[in-house]
Every structure is written in structure tokens, then in C-alpha cells.
C-alpha positions as a Markdown table, in Angstrom:
| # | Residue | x | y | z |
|---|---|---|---|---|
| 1 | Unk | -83.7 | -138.6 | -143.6 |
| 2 | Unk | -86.2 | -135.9 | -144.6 |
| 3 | Unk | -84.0 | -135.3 | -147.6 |
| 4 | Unk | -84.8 | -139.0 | -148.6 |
| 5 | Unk | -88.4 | -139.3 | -147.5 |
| 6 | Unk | -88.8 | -135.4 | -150.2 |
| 7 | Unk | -86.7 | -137.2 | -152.6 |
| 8 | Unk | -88.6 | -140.6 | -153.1 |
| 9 | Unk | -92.2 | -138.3 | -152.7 |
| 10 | Unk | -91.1 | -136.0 | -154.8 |
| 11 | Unk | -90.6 | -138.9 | -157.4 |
| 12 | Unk | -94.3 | -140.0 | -157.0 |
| 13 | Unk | -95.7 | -136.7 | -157.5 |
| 14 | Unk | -93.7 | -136.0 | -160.9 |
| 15 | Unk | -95.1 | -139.4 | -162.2 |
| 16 | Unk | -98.8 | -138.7 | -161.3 |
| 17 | Unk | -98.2 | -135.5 | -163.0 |
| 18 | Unk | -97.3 | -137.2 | -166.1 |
| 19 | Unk | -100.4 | -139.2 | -165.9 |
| 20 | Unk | -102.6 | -136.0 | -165.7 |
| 21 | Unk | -100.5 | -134.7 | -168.4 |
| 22 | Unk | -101.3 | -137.5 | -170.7 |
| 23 | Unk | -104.8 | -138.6 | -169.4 |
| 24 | Unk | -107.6 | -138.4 | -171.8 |
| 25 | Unk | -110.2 | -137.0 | -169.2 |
| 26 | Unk | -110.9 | -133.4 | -170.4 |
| 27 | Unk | -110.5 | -131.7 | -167.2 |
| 28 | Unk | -107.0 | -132.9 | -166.3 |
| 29 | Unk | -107.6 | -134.9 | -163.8 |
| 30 | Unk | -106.2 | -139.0 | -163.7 |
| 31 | Unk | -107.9 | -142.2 | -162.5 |
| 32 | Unk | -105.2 | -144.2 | -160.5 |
| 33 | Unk | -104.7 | -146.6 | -157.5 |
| 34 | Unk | -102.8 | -145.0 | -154.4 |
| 35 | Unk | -102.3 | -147.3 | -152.8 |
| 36 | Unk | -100.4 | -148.9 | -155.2 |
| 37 | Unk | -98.8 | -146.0 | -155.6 |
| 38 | Unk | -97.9 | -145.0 | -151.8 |
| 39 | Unk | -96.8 | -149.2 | -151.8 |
| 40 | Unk | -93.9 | -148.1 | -154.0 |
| 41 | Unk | -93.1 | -145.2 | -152.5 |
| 42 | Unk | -92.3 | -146.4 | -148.9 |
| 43 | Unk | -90.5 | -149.8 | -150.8 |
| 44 | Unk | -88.1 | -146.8 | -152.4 |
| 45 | Unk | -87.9 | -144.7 | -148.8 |
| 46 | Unk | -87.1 | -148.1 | -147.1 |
| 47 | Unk | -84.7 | -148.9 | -149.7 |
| 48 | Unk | -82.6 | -145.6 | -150.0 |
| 49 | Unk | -83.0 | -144.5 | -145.9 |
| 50 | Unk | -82.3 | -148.0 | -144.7 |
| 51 | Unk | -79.8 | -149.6 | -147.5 |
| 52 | Unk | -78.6 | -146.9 | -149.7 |
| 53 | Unk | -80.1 | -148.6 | -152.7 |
| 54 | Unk | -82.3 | -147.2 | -154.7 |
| 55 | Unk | -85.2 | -149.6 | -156.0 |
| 56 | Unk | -87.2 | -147.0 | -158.3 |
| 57 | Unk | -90.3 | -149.1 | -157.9 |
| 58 | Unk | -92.1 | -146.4 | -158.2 |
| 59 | Unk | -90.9 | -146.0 | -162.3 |
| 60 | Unk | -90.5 | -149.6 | -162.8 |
| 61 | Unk | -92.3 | -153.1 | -161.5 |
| 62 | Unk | -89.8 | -154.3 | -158.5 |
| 63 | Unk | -90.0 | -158.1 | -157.7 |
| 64 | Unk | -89.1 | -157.3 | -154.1 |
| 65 | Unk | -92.6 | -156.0 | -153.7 |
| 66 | Unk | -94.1 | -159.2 | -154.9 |
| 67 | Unk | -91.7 | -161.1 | -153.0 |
| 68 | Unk | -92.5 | -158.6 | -149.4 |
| 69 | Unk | -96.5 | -158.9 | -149.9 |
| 70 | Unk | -96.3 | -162.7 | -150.4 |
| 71 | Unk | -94.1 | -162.8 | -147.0 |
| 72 | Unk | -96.8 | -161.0 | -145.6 |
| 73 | Unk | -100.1 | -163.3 | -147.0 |
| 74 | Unk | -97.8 | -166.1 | -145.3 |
| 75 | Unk | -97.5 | -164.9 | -142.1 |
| 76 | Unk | -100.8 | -163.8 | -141.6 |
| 77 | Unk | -102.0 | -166.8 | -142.2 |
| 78 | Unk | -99.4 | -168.8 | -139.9 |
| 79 | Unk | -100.2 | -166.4 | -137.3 |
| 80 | Unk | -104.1 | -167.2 | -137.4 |
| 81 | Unk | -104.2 | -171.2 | -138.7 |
| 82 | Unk | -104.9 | -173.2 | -135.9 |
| 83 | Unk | -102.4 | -176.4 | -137.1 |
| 84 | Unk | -98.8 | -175.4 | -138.4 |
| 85 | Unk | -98.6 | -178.0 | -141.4 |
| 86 | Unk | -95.6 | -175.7 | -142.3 |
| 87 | Unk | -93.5 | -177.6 | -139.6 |
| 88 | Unk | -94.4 | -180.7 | -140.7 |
| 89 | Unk | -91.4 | -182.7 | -143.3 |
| 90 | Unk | -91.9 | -182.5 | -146.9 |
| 91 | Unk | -94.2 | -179.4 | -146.9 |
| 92 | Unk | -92.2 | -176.7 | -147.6 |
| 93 | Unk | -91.9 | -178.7 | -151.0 |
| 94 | Unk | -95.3 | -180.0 | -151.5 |
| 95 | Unk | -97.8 | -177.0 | -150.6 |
| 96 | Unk | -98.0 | -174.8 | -153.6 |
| 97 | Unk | -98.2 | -171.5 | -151.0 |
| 98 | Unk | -95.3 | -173.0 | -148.8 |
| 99 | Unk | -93.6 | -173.6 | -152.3 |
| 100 | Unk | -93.9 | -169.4 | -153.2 |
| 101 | Unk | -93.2 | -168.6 | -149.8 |
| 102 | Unk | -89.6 | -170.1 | -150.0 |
| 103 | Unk | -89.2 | -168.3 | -153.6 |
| 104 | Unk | -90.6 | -164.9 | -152.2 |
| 105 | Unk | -88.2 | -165.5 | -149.1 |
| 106 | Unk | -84.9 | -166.4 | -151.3 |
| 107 | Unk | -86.0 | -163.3 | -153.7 |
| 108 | Unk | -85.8 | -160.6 | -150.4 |
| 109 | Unk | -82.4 | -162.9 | -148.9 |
| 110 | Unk | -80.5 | -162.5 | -151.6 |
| 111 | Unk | -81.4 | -159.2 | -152.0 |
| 112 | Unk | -80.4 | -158.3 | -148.7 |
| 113 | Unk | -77.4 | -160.7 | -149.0 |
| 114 | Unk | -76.0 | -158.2 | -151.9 |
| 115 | Unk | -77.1 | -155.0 | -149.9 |
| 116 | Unk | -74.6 | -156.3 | -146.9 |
| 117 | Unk | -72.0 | -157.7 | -148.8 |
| 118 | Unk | -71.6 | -153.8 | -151.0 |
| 119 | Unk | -71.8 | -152.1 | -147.6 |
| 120 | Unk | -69.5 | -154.3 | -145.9 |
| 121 | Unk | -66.8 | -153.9 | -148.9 |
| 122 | Unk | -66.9 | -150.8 | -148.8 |
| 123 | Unk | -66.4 | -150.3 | -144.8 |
| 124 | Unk | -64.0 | -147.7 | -145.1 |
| 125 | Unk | -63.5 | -146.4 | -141.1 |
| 126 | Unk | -62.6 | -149.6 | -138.4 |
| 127 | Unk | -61.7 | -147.5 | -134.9 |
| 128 | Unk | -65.4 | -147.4 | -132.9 |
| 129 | Unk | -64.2 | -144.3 | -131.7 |
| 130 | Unk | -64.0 | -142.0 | -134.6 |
| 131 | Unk | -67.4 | -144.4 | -135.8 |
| 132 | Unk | -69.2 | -143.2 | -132.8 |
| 133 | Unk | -68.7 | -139.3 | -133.7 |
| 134 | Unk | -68.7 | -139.6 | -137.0 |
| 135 | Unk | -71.5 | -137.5 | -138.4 |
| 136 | Unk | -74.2 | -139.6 | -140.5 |
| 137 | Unk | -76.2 | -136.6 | -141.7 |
| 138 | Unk | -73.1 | -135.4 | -143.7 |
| 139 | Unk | -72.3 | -138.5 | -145.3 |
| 140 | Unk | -73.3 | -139.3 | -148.9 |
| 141 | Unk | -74.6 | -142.9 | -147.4 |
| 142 | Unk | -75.9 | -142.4 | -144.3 |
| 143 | Unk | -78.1 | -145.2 | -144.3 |
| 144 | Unk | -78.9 | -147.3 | -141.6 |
| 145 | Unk | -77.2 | -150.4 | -143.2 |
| 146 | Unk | -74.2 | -148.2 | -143.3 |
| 147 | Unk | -74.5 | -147.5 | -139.4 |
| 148 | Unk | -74.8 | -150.9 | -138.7 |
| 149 | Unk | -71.9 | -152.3 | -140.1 |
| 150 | Unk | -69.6 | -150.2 | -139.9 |
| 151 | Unk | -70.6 | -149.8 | -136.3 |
| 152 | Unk | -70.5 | -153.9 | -135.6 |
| 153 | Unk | -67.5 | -154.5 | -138.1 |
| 154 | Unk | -65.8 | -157.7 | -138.3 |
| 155 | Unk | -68.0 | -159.0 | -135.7 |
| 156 | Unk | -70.7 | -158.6 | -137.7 |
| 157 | Unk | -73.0 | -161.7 | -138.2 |
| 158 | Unk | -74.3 | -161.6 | -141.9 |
| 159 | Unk | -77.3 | -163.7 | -141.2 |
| 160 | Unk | -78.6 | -161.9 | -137.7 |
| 161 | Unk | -78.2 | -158.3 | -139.7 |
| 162 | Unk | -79.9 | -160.0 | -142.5 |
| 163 | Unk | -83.1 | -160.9 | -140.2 |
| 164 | Unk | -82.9 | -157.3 | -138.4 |
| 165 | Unk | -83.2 | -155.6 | -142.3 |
| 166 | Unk | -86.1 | -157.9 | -143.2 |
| 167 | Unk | -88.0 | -157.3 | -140.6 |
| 168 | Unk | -87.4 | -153.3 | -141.6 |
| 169 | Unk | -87.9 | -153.9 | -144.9 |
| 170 | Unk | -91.2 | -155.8 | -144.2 |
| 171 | Unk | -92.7 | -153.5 | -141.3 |
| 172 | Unk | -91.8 | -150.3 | -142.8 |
| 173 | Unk | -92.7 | -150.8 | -146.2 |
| 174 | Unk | -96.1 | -152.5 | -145.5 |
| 175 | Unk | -96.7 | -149.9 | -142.8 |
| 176 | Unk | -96.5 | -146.6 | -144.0 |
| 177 | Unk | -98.0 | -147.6 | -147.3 |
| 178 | Unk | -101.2 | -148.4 | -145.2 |
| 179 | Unk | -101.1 | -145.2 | -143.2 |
| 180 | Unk | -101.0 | -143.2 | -146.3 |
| 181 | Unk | -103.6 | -145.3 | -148.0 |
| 182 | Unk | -106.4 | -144.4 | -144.8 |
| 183 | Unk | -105.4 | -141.0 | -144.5 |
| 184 | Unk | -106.4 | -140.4 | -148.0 |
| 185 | Unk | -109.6 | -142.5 | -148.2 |
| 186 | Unk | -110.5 | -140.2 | -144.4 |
| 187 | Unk | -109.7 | -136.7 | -146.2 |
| 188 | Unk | -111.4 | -137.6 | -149.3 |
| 189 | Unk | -114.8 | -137.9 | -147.3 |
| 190 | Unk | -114.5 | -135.1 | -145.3 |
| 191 | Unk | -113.0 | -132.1 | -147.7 |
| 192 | Unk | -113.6 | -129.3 | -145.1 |
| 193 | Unk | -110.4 | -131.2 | -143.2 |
| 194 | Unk | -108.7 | -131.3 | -146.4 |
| 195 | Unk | -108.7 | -127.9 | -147.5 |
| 196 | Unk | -107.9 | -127.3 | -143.9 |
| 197 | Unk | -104.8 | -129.1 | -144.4 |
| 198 | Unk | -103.9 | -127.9 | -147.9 |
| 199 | Unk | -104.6 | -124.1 | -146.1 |
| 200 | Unk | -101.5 | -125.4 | -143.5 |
| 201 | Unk | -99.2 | -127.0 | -146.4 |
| 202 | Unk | -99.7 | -123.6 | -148.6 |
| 203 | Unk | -98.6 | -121.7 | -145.2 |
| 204 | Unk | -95.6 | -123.9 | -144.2 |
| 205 | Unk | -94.2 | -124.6 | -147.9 |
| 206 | Unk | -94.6 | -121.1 | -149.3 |
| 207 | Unk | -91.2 | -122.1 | -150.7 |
| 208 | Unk | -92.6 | -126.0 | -151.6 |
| 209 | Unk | -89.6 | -127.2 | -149.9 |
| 210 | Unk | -89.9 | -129.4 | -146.5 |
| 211 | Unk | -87.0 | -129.6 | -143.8 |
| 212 | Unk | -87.1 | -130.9 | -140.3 |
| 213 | Unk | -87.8 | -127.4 | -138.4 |
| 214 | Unk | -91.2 | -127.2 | -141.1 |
| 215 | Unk | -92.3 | -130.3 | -140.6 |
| 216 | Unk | -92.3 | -129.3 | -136.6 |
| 217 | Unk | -95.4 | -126.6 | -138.1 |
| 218 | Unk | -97.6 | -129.4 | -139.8 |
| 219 | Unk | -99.3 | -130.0 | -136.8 |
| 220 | Unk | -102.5 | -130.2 | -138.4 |
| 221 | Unk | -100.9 | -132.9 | -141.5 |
| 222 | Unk | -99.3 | -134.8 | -138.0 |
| 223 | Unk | -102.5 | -135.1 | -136.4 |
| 224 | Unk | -104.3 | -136.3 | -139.4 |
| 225 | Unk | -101.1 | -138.7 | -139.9 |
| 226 | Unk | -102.0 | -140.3 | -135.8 |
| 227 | Unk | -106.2 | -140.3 | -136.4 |
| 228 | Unk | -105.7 | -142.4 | -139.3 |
| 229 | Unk | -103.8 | -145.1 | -136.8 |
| 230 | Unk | -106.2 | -145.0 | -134.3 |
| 231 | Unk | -109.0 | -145.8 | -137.0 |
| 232 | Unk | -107.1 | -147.7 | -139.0 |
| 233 | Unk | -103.8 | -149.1 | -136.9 |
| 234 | Unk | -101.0 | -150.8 | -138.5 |
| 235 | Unk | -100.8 | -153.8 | -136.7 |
| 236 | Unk | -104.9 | -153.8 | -135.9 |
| 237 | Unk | -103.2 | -156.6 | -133.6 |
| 238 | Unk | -101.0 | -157.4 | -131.3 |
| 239 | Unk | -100.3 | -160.8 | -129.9 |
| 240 | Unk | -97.9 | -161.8 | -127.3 |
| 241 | Unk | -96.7 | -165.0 | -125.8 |
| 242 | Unk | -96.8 | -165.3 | -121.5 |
| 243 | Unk | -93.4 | -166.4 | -120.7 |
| 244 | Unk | -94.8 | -167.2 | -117.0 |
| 245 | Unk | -98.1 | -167.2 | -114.9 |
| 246 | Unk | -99.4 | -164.0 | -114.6 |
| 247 | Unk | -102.8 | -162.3 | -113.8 |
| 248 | Unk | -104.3 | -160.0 | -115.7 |
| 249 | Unk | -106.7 | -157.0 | -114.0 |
| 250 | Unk | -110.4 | -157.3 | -115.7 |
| 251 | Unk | -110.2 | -153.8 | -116.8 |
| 252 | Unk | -113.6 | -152.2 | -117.4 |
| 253 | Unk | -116.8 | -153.8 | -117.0 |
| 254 | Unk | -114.7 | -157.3 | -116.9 |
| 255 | Unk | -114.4 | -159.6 | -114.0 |
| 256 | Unk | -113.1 | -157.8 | -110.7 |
| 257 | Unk | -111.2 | -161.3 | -110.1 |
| 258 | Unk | -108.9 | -160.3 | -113.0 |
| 259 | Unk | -107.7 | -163.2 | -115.4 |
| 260 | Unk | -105.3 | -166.1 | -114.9 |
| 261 | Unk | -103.0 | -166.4 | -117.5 |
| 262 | Unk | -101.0 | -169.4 | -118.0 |
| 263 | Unk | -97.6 | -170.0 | -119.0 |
| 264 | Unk | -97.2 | -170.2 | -122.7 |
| 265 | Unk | -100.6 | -168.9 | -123.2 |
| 266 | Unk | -101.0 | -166.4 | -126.6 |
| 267 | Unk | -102.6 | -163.4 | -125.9 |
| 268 | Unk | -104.1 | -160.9 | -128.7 |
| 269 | Unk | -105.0 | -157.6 | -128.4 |
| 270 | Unk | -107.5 | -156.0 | -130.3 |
| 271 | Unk | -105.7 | -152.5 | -131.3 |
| 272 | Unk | -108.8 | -152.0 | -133.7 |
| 273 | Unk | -111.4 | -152.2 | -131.0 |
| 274 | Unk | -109.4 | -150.6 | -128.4 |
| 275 | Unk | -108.4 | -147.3 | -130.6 |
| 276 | Unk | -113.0 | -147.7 | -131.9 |
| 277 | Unk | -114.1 | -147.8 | -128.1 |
| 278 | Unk | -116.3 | -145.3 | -126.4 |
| 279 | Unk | -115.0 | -146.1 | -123.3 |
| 280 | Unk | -112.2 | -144.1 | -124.2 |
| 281 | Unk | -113.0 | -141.8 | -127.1 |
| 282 | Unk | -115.5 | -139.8 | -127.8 |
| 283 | Unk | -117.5 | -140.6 | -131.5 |
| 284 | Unk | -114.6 | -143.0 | -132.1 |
| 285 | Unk | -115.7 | -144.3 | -135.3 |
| 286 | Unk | -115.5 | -140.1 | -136.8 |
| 287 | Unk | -112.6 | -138.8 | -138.4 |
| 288 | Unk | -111.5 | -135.8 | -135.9 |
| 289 | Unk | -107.9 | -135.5 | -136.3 |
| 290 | Unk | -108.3 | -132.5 | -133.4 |
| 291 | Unk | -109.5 | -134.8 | -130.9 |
| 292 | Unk | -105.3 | -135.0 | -130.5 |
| 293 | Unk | -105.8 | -131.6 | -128.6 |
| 294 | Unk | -108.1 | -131.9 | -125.9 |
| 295 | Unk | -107.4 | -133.2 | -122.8 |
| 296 | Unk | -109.9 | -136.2 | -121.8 |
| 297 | Unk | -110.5 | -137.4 | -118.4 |
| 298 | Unk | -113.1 | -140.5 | -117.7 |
| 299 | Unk | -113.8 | -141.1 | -113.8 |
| 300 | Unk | -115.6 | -144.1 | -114.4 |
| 301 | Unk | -112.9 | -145.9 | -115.7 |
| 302 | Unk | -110.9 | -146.9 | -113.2 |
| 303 | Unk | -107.3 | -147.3 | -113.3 |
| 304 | Unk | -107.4 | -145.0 | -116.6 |
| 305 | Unk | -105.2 | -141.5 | -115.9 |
| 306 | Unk | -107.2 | -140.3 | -119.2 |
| 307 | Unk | -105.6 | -138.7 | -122.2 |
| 308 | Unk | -103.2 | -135.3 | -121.8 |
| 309 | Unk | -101.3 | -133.9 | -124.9 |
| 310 | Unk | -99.2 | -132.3 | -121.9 |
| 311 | Unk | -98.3 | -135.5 | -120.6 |
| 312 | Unk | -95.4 | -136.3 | -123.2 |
| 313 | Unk | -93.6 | -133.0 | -123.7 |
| 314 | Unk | -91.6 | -132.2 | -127.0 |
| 315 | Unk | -93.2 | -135.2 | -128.7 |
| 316 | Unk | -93.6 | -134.6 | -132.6 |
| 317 | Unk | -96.6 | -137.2 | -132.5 |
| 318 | Unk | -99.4 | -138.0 | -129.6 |
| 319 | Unk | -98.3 | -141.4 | -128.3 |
| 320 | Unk | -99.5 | -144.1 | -125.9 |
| 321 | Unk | -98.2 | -142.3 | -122.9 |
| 322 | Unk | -100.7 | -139.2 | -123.1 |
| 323 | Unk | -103.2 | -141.6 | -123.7 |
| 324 | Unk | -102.2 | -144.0 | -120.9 |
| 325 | Unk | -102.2 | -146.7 | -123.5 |
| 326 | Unk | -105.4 | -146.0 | -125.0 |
| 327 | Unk | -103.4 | -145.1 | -128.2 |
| 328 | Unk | -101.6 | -147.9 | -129.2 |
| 329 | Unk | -100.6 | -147.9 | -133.2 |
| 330 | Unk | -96.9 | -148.9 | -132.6 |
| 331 | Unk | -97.6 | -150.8 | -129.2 |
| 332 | Unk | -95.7 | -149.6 | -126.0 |
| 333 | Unk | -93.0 | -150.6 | -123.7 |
| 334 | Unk | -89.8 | -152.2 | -124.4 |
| 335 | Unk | -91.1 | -154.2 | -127.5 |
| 336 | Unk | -92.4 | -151.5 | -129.3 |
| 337 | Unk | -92.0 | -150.8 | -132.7 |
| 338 | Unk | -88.3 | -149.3 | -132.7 |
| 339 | Unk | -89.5 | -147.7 | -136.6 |
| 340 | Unk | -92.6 | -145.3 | -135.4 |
| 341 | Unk | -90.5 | -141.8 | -135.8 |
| 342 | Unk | -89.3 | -143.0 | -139.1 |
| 343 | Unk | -92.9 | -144.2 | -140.2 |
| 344 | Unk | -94.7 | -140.9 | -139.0 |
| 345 | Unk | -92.2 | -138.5 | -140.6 |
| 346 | Unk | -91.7 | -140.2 | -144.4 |
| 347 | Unk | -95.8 | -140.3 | -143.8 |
| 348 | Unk | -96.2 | -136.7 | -142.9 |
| 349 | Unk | -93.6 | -135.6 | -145.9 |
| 350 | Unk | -95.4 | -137.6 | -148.4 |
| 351 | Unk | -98.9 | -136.8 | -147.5 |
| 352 | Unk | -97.9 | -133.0 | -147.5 |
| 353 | Unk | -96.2 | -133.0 | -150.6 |
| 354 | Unk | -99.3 | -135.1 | -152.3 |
| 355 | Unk | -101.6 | -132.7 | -150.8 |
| 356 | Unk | -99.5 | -129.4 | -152.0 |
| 357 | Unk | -99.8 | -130.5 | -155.6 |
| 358 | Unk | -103.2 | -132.2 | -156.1 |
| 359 | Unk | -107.0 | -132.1 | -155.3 |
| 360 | Unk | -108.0 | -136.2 | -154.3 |
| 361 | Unk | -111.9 | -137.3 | -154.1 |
| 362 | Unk | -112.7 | -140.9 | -154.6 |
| 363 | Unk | -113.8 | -142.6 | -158.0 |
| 364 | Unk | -116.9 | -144.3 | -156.0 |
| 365 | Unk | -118.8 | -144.9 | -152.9 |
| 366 | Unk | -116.8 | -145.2 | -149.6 |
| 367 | Unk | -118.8 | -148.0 | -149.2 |
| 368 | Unk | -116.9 | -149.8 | -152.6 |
| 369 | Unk | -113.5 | -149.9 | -150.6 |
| 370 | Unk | -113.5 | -152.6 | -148.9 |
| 371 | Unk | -111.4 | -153.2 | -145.9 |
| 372 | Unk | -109.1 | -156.5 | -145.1 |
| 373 | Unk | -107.2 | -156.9 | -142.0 |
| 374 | Unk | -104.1 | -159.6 | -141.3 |
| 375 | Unk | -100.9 | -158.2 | -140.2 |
| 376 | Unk | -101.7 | -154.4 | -141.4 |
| 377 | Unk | -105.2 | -153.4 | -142.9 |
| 378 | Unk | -105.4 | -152.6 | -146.1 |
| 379 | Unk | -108.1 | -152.5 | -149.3 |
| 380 | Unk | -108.9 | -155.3 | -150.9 |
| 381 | Unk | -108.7 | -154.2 | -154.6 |
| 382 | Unk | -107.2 | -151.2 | -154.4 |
| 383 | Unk | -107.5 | -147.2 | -153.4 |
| 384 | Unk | -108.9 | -146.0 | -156.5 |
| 385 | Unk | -108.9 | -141.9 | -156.4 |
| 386 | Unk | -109.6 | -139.3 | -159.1 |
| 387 | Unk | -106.4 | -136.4 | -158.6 |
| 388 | Unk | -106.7 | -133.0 | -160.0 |
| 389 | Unk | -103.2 | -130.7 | -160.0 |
| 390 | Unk | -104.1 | -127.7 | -158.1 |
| 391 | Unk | -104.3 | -124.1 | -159.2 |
């Protein structure tokens, strides 16, 4: 996958290149909106390392991004409106936004539709055995479309694969565009910790090429990667459904009684406010990628086993268990996000490559990019950044 995630990144920076080249600002810099920009460059890693299909959004407009964003808008807003009108008969034909949610939903189906039909046609291996230890990394398509039919064959259900890629498709793309987007606006406001990282990338990528075993000595590009979720998480919320009567414990300074929670009761999660409070970190609201580091221990907080970078051995990325759940950007247990890995890494390889190749300040004031939550957070009109190639 790292070969994808260099390929796609690699893409970006030759075209904002270009737009140095034939900028008319005297000291070859460019104007332009990243995260527009880092928008079509996870579309294109989700399209190549998840379908084998290439979607060069990143050269040309791609409907599929209008059509993903619009899903988005709509299920924010079905996820916070307090009546669901959607259910009701005759909407999904009358209300102008249920109208263009139906269009953006038929534009991603049959796109995905055509995706599984080509990788089902072209299913060339049927014993489970051999599929099982075949090796993926060697194969011209070793996308996870491929994987997954070939690896569920005849049984296949079109329409339950179809769901599983959207919701890939949707997540990942939306995701990692977001991380990207923060990391950038945090660096450009703090350029001590961005030379520090450009001092890393120059040591790492003396060669400029990125594989798996260099991307294990980015620590410093990693960490920077996992501060920009805790300030900025992607989902800022979580919200889960009791399936019985439970109790909840009150958790600090709440009531010692705990909390009755009904049966079918919804319960959100505040990722923002838990990854912002002081309970648990210190100066959360600064940009301190190191803070990753150093153990923390709170004794006032009870039932918290504090946060240990020991606690999670051989682990690329600090996670929720060395923060005992403090740390929460891709949620935790058995419904956690099954994409983190594949989000940090295409991150860390494009930030990396980005940062190897340009100087990035902001065109205004911090205070002129505003922020808008719903299902991830991102600006509302756009990161706007000045770039400057490097000498």
C-alpha cells in the first residue's frame, strides 16, 4: 500500500509544482486551497488501494467527490434532526435535498456496481486454499476489492460488498482529507515544529523515496499525524445506541450514583471535548505533538490508569489503550474503525512528501479559517495556504 499512498502523493506534489511554475507571484510561491487538494488525493488513494481504479481527481473534476460530500451533508443532518421526515412516503421525491441525496447515492452505487462487476470478471483463482496464501503485495491488483471477492467468490453478495465499499469509500476519503487539512493549518502556526519535521523528512528521505521500514523513523511526522486527531478528531463524535439497560459510572466530578441508561437510548460522545480536557491532558488546546512521549499519571482521577507510550508495544501510532481511552480518534473496542492503520500511514506518506518539497504558511489570520463539525470537522470555505518549493 505504501507504493499507492507515494504514488497518488506524489501526483499532488508534481501538480502544485506546476502551479508554482506557472504562478504569477514573483517569488515562486502559489496561492491554493489544500484541502481541496488533500480531498482529491485520499478520493485517488481510496480508489486505487481499495478498488484498483484509478479516479485521477486530483488532474480532473471527479463527480464521485460531489456525489461522497453530498452523502456526507445528508447524514449529518439525519443524524442530528430531531424528526426523520426522510421515512415518511413521498419525500424522497418531494424534498429538493432528499431529491440530490438519491442522485449523489445512485452516482457512488453504480460506481461501485462497475468496480465489482470488473473485479468479479476477472476472478481468475476459485480454490480458498491457494487464495489464502496467495501473496497480495506481489500482485499487480492487490486491492482490497480484489481480496474480497476473490476471497468470498460465488457466494459473494453484490449488494452487502457494495455497502462494506461505500462505507470505505465514504470514511476513508472524508477522513484522511481532514487529518491532513489540521495538520497543516497546526504546522503553519507553529514553524519551529515544522522545520523540526522537515529536519526528520531531509534525514529519513535522503534518497526522497518512502518504504515501510522508513516510515517506522518518522516518528516525529507520526506524532504530529495523532496530535492533529486529538485536536481535531475525525469523527469529533461518536454516538451509540443501548441495545439493553445498563448503567453507566459518573466518571469524574459526575454523580457517584452513576447513570441509568435505558434500552434504546442514543448516547453521544463528545471525542472533541474529551481529547480538549484538562482532566486528562496537559495545555490541551496547544499543539505539542511530543506530549505522545511522556508518560502521564493523574491520581485524582479515579478509575483512570493514565497515559503510557509503554503500554502498547510495537504500535506504529499512540492509541486508546496507552491512553486508557483518553485518546479516542478511531473509537475503541470491537466497533472501532477497522480503517485507522490505512488512514494514519497514506497520512504520514503524504504529509512527508508535501513537507519534503515545499515551505506552507497560511494566506491569513488563523482566526479566518473557520471550523465546522458534522460527521468529520472540516473548514468552512477552504484551507487557503501560500507554498514555496524548498531549496
Amino acid at each position: 500500500m505504501v507504493r499507492v499512498f507515494t504514488k497518488c502523493s506524489e501526483r499532488t506534489i508534481l501538480k502544485l509544482e506546476a502551479l508554482i511554475e506557472k504562478g504569477d507571484h514573483g517569488d515562486k510561491s502559489t496561492i491554493v486551497n489544500l484541502e481541496e487538494e488533500f480531498s482529491n488525493l485520499a478520493l485517488d488513494i481510496i480508489g486505487l488501494g481499495v478498488f484498483n481504479f484509478d479516479f485521477d481527481s486530483v488532474n480532473k473534476e471527479s463527480p464521485v467527490i460531489k456525489a461522497v460530500y453530498g452523502t456526507l451533508f445528508e447524514a449529518e443532518h439525519r443524524s442530528t434532526f430531531y424528526i426523520p421526515y426522510w421515512n415518511l412516503p413521498l419525500t424522497q421525491w418531494i424534498v429538493p435535498r432528499q431529491r440530490k441525496f438519491r442522485s449523489d447515492l445512485k452516482v457512488i452505487n453504480d460506481c461501485l456496481d462497475d468496480l465489482i462487476k470488473n473485479a468479479k470478471e476477472t476472478r481468475q483463482e476459485a480454490d480458498v486454499e491457494k487464495l489464502q496464501q496467495r501473496d497480495y503485495s506481489s500482485l499487480k491488483d492487490a486491492s482490497l476489492l480484489r481480496f474480497l471477492v476473490d476471497m468470498r467468490g460465488a457466494d459473494v453478495d453484490d449488494r452487502q460488498l457494495r455497502d462494506d465499499l461505500m462505507t470505505m469509500l465514504i470514511a476513508g476519503h472524508e477522513t484522511t482529507a481532514a487529518v491532513l487539512t489540521w495538520s497543516i493549518f497546526l504546522l503553519a502556526q507553529n514553524p519551529t515544529k515544522m522545520r523540526k519535521a522537515q529536519a526528520e523528512i531531509d534525514s529519513v528521505l535522503i534518497d526522497g523515496v518512502i518504504t515501510a521500514e522508513k516510515l517506522k523513523k518518522l516518528e516525529y511526522i507520526r506524532l504530529i499525524i495523532v496530535e492533529a486527531l486529538r485536536l481535531y478528531p475525525q469523527p469529533p463524535l461518536l454516538i451509540r445506541r443501548s441495545l439493553r439497560p445498563d448503567k453507566l459510572p459518573g466518571g469524574y466530578n459526575g454523580a457517584k450514583e452513576g447513570y441509568e441508561i435505558p434500552a434504546g437510548t442514543d448516547i453521544f460522545l463528545s471525542i472533541y471535548n474529551l481529547h480538549r480536557s484538562p482532566y486528562f491532558w496537559d495545555r490541551p488546546n496547544e499543539f505539542e505533538p511530543e506530549r505522545f512521549t511522556v508518560p502521564k499519571k493523574d491520581e485524582n482521577i479515579e478509575g483512570w490508569a493514565g497515559f503510557d507510550p509503554d503500554r502498547s508495544p510495537g504500535a506504529m501510532y499512540p492509541n486508546e489503550i496507552i491512553a486508557d481511552f483518553a485518546f479516542l480518534p478511531f473509537g475503541g473496542g470491537p466497533r472501532k474503525c477497522v480503517g485507522d492503520q490505512f488512514a494514519l500511514l497514506e497520512s504520514t506518506v503524504a504529509l512527508a512528501l508535501l513537507l519534503q518539497k515545499f515551505d506552507v504558511e497560511l494566506r491569513g489570520s488563523p482566526n479566518e479559517v473557520e471550523m465546522v463539525t458534522g460527521a468529520t470537522i472540516h473548514t468552512k470555505n477552504g484551507l487557503w495556504c501560500r507554498l514555496r518549493k524548498r531549496t
